[in-house]
GUSE-410998 format. One record per residue (C-alpha): residue in three letters; x, y, z. Coordinates in steps of 0.25 Angstrom, whole numbers, plus 2048, in hexadecimal, padded with zeros to 3 digits. Layout:
REM GUSE-410998
alaXYZ/...
REM end
This chain:
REM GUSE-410998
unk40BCCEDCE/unk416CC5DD5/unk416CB6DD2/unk412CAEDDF/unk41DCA4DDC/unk425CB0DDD/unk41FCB9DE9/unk41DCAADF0/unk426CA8DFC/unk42EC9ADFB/unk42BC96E08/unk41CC99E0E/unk419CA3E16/unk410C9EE1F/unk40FC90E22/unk407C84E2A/unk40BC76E2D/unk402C6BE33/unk3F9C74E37/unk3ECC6DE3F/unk3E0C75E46/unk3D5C6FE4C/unk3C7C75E50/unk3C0C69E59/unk3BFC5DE52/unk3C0C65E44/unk3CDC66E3E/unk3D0C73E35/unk3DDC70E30/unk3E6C62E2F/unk3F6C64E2F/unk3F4C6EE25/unk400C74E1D/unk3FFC7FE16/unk409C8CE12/unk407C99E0B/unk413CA3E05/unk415CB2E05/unk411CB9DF6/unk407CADDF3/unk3F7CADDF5/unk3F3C9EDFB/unk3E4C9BDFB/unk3DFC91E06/unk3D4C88E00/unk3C9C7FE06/unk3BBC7DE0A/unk3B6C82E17/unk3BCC7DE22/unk3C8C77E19/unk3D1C7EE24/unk3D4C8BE1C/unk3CFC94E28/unk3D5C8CE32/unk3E1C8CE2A/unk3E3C9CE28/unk3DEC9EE37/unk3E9C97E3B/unk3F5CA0E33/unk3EECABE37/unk3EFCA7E47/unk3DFCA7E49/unk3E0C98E4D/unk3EDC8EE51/unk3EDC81E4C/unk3EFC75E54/unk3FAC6FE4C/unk405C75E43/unk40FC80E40/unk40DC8EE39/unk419C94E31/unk419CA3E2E/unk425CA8E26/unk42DC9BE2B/unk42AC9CE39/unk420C94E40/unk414C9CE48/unk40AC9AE50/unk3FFCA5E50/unk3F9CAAE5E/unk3EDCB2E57/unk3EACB8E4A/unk3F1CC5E4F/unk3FECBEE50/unk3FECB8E41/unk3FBCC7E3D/unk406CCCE43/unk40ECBEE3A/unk407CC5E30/unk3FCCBAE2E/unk3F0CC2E2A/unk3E2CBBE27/unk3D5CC1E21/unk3CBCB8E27/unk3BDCB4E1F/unk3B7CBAE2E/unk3BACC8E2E/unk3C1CCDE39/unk3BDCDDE39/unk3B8CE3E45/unk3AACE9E3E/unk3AACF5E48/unk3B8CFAE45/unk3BBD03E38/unk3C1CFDE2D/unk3CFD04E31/unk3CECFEE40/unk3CCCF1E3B/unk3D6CF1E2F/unk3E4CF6E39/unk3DCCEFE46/unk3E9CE7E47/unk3F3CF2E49/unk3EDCFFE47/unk3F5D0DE44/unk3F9D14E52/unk3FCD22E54/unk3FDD25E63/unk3FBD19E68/unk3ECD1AE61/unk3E8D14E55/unk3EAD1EE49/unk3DBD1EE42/unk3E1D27E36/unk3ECD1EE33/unk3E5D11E35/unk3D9D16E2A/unk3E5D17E21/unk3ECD0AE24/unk3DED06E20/unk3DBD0DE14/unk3E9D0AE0E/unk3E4CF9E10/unk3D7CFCE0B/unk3DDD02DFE/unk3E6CF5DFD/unk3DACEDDFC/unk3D2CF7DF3/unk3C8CF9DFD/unk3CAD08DFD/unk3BBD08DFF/unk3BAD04E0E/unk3BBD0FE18/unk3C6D0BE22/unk3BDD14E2C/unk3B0D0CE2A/unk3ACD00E35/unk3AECF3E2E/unk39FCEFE33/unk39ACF9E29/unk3A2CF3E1D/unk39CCE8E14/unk3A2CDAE15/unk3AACDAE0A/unk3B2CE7E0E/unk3B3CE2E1B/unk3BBCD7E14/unk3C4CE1E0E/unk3C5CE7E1C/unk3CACDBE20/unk3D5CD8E16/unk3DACE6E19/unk3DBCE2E27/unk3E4CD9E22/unk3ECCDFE1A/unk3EECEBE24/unk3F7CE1E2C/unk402CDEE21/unk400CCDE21/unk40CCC4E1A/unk400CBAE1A/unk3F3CBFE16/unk3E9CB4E17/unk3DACB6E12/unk3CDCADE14/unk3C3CAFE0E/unk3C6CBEE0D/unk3BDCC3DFE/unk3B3CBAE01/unk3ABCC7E07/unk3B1CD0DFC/unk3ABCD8DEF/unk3B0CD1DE3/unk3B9CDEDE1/unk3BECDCDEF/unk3C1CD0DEC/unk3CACD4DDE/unk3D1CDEDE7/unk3D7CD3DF3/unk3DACCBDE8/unk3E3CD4DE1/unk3E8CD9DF0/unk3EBCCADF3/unk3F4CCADE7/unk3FACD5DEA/unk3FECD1DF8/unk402CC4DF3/unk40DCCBDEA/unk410CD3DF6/unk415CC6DFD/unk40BCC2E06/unk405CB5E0A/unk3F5CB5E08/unk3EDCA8E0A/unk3DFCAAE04/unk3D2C9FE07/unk3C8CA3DFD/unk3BCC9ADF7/unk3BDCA3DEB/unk3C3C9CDE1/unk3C4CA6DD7/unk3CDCAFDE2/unk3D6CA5DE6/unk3D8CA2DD6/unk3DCCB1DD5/unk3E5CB2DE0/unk3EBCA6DE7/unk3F8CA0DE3/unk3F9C94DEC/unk3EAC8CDF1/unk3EAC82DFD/unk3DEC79DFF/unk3D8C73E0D/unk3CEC6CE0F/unk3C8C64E1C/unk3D5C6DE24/unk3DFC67E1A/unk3E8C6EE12/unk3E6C67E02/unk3EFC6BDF9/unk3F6C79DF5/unk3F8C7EDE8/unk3FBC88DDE/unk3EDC8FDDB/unk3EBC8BDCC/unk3F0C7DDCD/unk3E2C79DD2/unk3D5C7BDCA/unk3CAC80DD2/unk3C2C74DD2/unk3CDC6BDD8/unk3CFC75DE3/unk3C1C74DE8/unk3C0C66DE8/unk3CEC66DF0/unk3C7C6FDF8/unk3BAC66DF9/unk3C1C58DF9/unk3B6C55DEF/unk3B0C57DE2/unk3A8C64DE2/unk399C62DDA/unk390C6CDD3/unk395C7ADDA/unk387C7FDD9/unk37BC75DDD/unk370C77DD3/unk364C81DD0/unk356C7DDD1/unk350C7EDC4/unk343C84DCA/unk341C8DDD5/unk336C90DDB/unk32CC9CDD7/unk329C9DDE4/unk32FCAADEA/unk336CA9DF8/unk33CCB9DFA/unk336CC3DF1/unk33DCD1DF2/unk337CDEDEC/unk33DCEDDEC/unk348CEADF8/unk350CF4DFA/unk35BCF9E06/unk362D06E06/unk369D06DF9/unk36CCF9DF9/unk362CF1DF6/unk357CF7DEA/unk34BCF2DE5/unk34ECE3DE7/unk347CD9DE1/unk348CCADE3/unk342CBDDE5/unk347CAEDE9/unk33ECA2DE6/unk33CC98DF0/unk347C8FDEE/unk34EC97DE7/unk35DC9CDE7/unk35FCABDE4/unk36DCB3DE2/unk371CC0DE4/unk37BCC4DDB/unk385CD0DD9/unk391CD6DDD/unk392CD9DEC/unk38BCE3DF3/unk380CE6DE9/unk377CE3DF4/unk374CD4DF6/unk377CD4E04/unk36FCDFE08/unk365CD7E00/unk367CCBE08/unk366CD4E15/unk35BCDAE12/unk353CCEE10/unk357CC7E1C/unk354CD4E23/unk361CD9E27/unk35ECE8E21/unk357CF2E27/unk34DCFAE1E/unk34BCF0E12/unk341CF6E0A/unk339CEDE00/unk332CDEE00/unk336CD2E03/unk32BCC5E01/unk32FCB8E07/unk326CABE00/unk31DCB9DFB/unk31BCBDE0A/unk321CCDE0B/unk328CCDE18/unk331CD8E1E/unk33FCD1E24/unk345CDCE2E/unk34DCD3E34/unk355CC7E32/unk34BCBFE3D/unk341CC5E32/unk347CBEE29/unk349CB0E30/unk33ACB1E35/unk330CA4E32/unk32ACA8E25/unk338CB0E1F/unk342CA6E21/unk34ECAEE1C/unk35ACABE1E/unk368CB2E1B/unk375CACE19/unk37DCB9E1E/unk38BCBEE14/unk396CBDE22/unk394CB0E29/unk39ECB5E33/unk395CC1E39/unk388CBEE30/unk386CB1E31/unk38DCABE3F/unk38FCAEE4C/unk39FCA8E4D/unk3A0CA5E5A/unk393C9EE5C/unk393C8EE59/unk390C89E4D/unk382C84E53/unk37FC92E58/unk382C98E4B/unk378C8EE44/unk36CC91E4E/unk36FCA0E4D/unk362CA2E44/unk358C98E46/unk358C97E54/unk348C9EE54/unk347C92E4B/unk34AC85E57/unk346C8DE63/unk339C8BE6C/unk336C98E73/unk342C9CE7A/unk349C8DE79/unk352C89E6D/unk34DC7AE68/unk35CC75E6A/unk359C67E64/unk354C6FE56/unk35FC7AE57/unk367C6DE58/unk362C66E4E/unk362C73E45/unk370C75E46/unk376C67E42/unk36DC69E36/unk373C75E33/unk382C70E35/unk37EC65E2C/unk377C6BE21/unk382C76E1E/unk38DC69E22/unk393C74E2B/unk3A0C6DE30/unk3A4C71E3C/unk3A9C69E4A/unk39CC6CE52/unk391C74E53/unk395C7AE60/unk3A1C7FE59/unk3A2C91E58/unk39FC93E47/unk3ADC9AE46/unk3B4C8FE46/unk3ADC8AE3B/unk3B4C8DE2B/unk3ACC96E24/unk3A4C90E1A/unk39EC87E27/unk39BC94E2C/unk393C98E20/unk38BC8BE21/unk387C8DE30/unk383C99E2C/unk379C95E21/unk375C88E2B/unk372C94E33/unk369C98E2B/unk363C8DE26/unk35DC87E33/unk353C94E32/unk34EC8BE28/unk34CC98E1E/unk342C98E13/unk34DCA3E0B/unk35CCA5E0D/unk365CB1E0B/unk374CAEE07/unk37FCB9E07/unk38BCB3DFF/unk38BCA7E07/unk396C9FE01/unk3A0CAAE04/unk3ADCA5E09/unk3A9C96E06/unk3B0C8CE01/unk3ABC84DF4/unk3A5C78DFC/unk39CC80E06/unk398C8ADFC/unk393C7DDF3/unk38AC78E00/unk384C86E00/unk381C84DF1/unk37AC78DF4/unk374C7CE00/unk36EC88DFA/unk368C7FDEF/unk362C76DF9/unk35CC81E01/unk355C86DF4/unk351C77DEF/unk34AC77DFD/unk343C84DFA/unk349C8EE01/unk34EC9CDF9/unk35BCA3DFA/unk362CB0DF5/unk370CAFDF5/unk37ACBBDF3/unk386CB5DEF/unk393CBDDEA/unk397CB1DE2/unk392CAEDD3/unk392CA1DD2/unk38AC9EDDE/unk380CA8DD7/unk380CA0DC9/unk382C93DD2/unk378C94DDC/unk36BC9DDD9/unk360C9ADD0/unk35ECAADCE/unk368CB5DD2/unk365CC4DD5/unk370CCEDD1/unk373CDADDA/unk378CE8DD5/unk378CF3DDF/unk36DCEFDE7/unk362CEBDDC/unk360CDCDD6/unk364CDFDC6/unk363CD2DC2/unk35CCC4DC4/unk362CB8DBF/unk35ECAADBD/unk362C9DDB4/unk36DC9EDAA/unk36DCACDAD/unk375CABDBB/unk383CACDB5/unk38ECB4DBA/unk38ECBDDAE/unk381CC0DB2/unk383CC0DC0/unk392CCBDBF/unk387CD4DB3/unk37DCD5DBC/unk385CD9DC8/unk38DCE4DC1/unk37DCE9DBB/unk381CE6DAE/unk378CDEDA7/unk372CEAD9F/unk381CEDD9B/unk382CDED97/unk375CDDD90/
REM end
């Protein structure tokens, strides 16, 4: 493999100086300078709402900044749209996917500039230039006929990077882009990464996965509060020193602590569920008050689990008990009903979980508006009320309330979406890797916020594909292998050898 030092272009490629944007009275970036060079991999760093998304929509001409010069291969630009930083070969792979679901994989992948024969577009040859992508990302497995709506999250991720790659970038920038990915997924872009860094190209990377910016990057740049902190080699800095300079503080506990005793009162009971081939023969409890993991590699069925409790499945066969009470949730309103009180805590915030271009007030009220109405009439001074208690509570920081959700950073999405959630007042919330694509101080107020919900009684399950928020932040964990729970764990016993064992079903092997 090349030496960066080596493959590195001595002047940078790509380049900002004094670059301002401001959204209202908030300010996202502050005379910012910052640079990146050909044959190098250069990870962005920083909070939610540190400016990092602000920062990469500009290079890639989403938005334009109110003050300061972009340089790209010596030349100053200024970008009229995303289409025209394209064609610069500015490419970026946003944390939102940008896939038309209705289109085949193919359609989507050469969208830009499909193959023509005739004057019409050539189907054979655009199937191939997809099929050759796919096979560059080792996703051989995903049909370039197939519509993207009938793909899974994470190959529609995969989708996406091949989108990208399909229009030959000299800058490659990524945000966010494995957080939806399998963990061999994740192995495979980060070996592509390498290999297109070799190659000569200039990828920018934001990742709150320490562990992949360890294996990949070669230069870090820290912001916080829409300031550029400090850029360095990656290496120079320990881990911890990172986070604080990302935090400005001094991190505490990562994890707040367990109860030591949970209630023997049950709050979900589930016996013999079972979906297609999916789901079989599950069988589960959550105590009141009590957190709950679901454990195992990806796709072994937590979702549909999650799903089909919250009655998002059709045709779920088995029981569900809710405080000993057998109920039948067909429906989410089931689900949300007086005497139920579920709530779920979707995967995608972006098509699950918000409406974008609703305000921030709107998105809160979304689900518990049945809650603050009288007869046909919304009690505006309680829905009110109800949402600056939920802006408060999470600490959502955002301009106003009035403001659309989209302009929020991601991990302040995620928060409206469980202060969503919250004002239903539930008695049981459902969590579908919810810290996905947050950075380390968000993902720390969720930690203690779950802890506090369960202190006040209510009971979670939580699906998370993260281990140490497993070992971290459940008092018992159930292990999923091909649709069936294989084993319980609790205490001591919720360790990540016996959390990766139990994954692979091979705690017989290992006995």
């Amino acid at each position: 493999m090349n030496n960066p030092d080596e493959q590195r272009s001595p002047a940078p490629h790509l380049s900002l100086q004094g670059i301002t944007k401001r959204y209202g009275g908030v300010t996202a970036l502050d005379s910012v300078d910052f640079a990146c060079h050909t044959g190098s991999i250069h990870a962005v760093l920083g909070e939610n709402g540190a400016g990092k998304s602000t920062l990469i929509k500009i290079m890639s001409g989403v938005v334009t900044p109110d003050e300061g010069t972009l340089r790209l291969a010596g030349s100053e630009r200024q970008f009229r749209g995303p289409a025209d930083a394209n064609a610069a070969g500015i490419v970026c792979i946003f944390q939102e996917l940008s896939l038309i679901p209705d289109l085949s994989v193919a359609d989507n992948i050469c969208i830009s500039n499909p193959p023509r024969r005739l004057g019409l577009i050539d189907n054979r040859e655009q199937i191939r230039r997809a099929e050759r992508v796919l096979a560059r990302i080792q996703c051989e497995d995903v049909n370039p006929r197939s519509r993207v709506r009938d793909l899974p999250l994470s190959r529609r991720q995969m989708v996406e990077i091949a989108k990208a790659l399909s229009r030959h970038p000299s800058v490659l920038i990524l945000d966010e882009a494995t957080s939806a990915l399998t963990a061999a997924d994740v192995d495979n872009v980060l070996a592509l990464l390498r290999k297109l860094r070799d190659e000569g190209l200039a990828i920018l990377t934001i990742s709150h996965r320490m562990h992949e910016i360890e294996a990949v990057a070669d230069m870090c740049s820290v912001f916080r509060n829409g300031q550029h902190i400090e850029t360095f080699r990656e290496g120079d800095r320990s881990p911890q020193s990172i986070v604080q300079m990302m935090i400005g503080r001094e991190i505490s506990a990562h994890f707040p602590d367990k109860r030591h005793h949970v209630s023997s009162e049950k709050a979900l009971e589930v016996d013999a569920l079972n979906w297609e081939d999916r789901l079989k023969d599950i069988k589960l409890d959550v105590g009141k008050g009590e957190i709950v993991g679901l454990g195992g590699l990806d796709g072994q069925g937590q979702k549909e689990l999650l799903l089909g409790l919250f009655g998002v499945l059709r045709k779920l066969r088995g029981t569900v008990r809710i405080d000993g009470r057998e109920v039948r949730i067909r429906t989410p309103l089931d689900a949300k009903q007086a005497g139920i009180n579920m709530a779920l805590i979707p995967e995608d915030r972006k098509t699950e979980g918000l409406l974008l271009p609703m305000s921030i007030e709107d998105n809160l009220a979304l689900a518990s508006l049945q809650n603050l109405s009288r007869g046909l009439f919304v009690d505006k001074l309680a829905l009110s009320a109800a949402i600056d208690s939920g802006i408060s509570r999470m600490q959502i920081k955002a301009g106003s309330p009035q403001d659309a959700v989209s302009t929020l950073s991601g991990g302040n999405q995620q928060k409206v979406v469980i202060a969503k959630w919250l004002m239903t007042k539930p008695k049981l919330v459902l969590l579908n890797d919810p810290t996905r694509g947050i950075d380390v101080g968000t993902k720390q107020e969720i930690y203690r916020l779950l802890r506090q919900l369960a202190e006040d009684g209510v009971s979670i399950l939580i699906y998370t594909t993260d281990y140490e928020e497993l070992i971290g932040c459940c008092d018992r964990v159930a292990v999923m292998y091909d649709g069936r729970i294989v084993r319980e764990l609790q205490g001591d016993d919720i360790n990540e050898h016996n959390i990766i064992a139990s994954s692979l079903n091979m705690d017989e092997q290992l006995a």
